[in-house]
GUTORKE-413062 format. One record per atom (N, C-alpha, C): residue number from 1; x, y, z; atom name; residue in three letters. Coordinates in nm, 4 decimals, always signed. Layout:
GUTORKE-413062
NUM:X:Y:Z:CA:Ala
...
This chain:
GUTORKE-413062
1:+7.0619:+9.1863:+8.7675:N:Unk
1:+7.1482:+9.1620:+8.8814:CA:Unk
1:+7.0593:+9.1423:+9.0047:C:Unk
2:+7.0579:+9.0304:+9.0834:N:Unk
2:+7.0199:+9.0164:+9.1758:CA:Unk
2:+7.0488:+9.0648:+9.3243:C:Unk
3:+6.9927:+9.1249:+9.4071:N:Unk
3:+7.0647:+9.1497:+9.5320:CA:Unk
3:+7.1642:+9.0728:+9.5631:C:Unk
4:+7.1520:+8.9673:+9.5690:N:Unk
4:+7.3050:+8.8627:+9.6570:CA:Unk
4:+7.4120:+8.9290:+9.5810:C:Unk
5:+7.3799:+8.9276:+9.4129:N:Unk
5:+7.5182:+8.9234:+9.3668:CA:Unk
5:+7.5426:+9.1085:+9.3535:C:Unk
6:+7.4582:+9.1681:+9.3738:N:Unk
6:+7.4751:+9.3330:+9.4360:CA:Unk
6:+7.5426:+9.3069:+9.5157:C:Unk
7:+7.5191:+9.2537:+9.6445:N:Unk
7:+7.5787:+9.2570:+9.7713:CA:Unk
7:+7.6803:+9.1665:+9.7656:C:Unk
8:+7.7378:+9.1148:+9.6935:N:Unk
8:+7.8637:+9.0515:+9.6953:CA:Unk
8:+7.9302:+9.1184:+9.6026:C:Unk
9:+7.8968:+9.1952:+9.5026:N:Unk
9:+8.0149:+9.3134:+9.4086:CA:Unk
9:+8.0761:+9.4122:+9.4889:C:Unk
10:+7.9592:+9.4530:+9.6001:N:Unk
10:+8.0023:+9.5582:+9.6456:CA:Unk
10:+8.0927:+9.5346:+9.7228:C:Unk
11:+8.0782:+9.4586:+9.8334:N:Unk
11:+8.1959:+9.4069:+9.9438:CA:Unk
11:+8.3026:+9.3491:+9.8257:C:Unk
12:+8.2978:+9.3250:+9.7715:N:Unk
12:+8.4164:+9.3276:+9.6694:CA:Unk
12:+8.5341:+9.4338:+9.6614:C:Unk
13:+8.4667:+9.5195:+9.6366:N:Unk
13:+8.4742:+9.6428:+9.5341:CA:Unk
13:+8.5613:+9.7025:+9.6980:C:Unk
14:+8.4488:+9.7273:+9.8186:N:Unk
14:+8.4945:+9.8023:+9.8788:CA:Unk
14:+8.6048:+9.7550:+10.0038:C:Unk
15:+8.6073:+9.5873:+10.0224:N:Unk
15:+8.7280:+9.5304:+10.0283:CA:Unk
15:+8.8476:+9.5632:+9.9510:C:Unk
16:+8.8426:+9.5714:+9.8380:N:Unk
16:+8.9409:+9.6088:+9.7705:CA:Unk
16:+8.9926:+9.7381:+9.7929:C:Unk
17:+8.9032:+9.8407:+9.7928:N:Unk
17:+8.9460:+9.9579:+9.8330:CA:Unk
17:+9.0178:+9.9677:+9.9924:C:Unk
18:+8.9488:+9.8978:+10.0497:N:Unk
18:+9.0081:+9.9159:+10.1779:CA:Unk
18:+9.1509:+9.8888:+10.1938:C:Unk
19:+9.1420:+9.7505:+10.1144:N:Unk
19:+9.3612:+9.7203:+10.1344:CA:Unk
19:+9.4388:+9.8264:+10.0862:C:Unk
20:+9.3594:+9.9359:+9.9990:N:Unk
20:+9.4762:+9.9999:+9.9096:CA:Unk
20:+9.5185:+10.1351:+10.0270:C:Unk
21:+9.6838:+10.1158:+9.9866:N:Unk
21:+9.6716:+10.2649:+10.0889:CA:Unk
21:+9.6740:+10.4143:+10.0709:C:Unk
22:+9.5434:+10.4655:+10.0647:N:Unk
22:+9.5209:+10.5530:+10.0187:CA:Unk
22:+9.6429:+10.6995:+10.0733:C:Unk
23:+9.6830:+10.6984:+10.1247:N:Unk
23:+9.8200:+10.7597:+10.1712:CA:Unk
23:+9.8778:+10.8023:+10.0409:C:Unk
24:+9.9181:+10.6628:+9.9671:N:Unk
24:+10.0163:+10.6596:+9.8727:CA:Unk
24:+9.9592:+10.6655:+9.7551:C:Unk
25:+9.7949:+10.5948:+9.7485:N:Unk
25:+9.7762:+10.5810:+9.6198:CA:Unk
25:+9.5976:+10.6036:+9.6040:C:Unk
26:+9.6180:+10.7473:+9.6165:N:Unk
26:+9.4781:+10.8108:+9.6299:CA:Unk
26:+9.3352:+10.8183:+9.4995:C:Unk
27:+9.4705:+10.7726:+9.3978:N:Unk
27:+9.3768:+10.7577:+9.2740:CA:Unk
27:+9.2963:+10.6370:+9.2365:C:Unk
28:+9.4097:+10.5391:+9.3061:N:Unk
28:+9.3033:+10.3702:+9.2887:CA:Unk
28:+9.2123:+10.3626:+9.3949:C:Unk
29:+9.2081:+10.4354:+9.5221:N:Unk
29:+9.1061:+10.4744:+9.5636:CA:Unk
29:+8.9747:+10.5200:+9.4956:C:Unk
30:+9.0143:+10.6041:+9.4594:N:Unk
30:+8.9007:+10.7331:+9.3935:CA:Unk
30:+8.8513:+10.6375:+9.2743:C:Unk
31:+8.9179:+10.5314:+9.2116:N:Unk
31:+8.8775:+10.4712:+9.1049:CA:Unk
31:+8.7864:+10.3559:+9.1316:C:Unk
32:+8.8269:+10.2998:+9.3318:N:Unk
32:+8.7296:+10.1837:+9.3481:CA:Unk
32:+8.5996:+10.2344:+9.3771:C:Unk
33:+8.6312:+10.4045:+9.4369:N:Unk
33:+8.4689:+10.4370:+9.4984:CA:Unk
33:+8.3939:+10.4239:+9.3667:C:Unk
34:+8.4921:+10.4931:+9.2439:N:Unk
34:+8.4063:+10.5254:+9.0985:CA:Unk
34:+8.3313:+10.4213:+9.1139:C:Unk
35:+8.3716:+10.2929:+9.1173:N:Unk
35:+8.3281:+10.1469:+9.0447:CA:Unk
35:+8.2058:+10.1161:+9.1111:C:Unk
36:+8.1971:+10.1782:+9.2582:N:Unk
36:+8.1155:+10.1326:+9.3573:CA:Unk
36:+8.0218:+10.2710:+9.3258:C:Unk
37:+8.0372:+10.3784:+9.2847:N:Unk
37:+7.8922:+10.4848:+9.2399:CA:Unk
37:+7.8813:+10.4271:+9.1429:C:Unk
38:+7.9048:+10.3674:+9.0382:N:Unk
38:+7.8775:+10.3241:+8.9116:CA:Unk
38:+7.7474:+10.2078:+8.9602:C:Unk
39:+7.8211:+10.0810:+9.0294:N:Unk
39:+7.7538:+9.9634:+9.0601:CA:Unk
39:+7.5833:+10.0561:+9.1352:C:Unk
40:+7.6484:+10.1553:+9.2358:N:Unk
40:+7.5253:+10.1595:+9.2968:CA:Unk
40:+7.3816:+10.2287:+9.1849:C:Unk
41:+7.4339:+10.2868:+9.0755:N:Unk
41:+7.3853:+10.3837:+9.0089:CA:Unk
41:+7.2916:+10.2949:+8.9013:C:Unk
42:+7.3264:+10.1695:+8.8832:N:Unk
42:+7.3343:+10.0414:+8.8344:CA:Unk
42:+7.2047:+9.9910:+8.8654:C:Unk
43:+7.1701:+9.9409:+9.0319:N:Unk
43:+7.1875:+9.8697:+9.0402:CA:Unk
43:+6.9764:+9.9624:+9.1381:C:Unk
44:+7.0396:+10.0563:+9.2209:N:Unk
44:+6.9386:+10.1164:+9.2886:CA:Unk
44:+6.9385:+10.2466:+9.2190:C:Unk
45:+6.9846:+10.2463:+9.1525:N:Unk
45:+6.9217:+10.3828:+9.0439:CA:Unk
45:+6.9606:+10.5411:+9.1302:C:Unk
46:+7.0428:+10.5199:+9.2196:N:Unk
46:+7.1125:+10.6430:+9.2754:CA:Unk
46:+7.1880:+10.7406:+9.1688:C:Unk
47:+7.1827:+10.8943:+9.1748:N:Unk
47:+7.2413:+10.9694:+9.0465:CA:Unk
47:+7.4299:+10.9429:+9.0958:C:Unk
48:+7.4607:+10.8962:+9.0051:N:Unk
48:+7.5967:+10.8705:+8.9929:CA:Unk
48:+7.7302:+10.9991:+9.0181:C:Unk
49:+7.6876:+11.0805:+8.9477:N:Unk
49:+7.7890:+11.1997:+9.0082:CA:Unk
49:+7.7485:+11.2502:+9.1876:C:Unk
50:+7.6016:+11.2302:+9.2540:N:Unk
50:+7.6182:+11.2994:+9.3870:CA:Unk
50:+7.7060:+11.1908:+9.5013:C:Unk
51:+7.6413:+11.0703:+9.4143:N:Unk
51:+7.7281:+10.9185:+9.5227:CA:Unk
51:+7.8045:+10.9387:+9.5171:C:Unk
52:+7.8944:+10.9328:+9.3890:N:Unk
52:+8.0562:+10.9616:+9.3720:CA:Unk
52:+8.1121:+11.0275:+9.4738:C:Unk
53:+8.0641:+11.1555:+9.4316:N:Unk
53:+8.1303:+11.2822:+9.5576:CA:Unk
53:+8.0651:+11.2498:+9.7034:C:Unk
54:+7.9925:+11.2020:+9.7408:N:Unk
54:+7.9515:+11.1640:+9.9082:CA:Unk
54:+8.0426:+11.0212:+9.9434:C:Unk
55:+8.0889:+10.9920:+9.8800:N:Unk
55:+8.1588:+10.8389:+9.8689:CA:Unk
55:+8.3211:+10.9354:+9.9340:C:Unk
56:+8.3574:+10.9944:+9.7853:N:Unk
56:+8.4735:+11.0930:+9.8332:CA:Unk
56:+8.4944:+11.1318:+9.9349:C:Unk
57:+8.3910:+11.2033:+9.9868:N:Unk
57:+8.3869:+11.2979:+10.1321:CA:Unk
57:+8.3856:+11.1870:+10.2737:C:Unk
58:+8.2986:+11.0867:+10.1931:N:Unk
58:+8.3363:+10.9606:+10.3558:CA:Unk
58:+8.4185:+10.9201:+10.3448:C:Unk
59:+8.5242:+10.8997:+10.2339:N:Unk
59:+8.6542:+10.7883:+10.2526:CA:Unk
59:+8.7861:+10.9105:+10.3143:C:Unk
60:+8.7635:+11.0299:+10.2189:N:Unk
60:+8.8778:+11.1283:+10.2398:CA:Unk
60:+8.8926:+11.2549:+10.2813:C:Unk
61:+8.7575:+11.2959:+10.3860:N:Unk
61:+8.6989:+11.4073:+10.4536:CA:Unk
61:+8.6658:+11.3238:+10.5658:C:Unk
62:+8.7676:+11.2508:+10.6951:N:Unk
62:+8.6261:+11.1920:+10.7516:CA:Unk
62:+8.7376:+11.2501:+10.8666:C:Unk
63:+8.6415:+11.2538:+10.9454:N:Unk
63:+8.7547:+11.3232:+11.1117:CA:Unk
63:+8.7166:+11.1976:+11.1774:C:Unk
64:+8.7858:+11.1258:+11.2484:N:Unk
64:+8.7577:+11.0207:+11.3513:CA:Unk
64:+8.7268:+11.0379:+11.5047:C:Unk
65:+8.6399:+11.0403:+11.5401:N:Unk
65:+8.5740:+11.0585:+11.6882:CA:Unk
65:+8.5759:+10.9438:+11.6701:C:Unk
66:+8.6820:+10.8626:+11.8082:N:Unk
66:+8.7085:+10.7414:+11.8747:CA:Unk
66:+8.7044:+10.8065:+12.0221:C:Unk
């Protein structure tokens, strides 16, 4: 896998996640981050279970300072 097409799975992946509304449907969430610790685990050799859960904690632990 080449970077470009790294960097075009991922904005994929995490476009996709973004439309979904996690409100309602917290599991196809949790299933796009999976796809995206998987890809990264893949791809830059990151350990797949700590991404997972730091992925978790930024999408659904995050306090917003605006």
């Amino acid at each position: 896998m080449t970077e470009k097409e790294y960097t075009e799975r991922r904005a994929a992946l995490v476009g996709q996640a973004k439309k979904i509304n996690k409100k309602f449907f917290p599991r196809c969430v949790k299933a796009k981050l999976r796809q995206i610790a998987r890809l990264e685990n893949e791809y830059r050799g990151i350990d797949y279970e700590t991404r997972k859960n730091e992925l978790y904690n930024e999408w659904f632990n995050k306090t917003d300072k605006q």
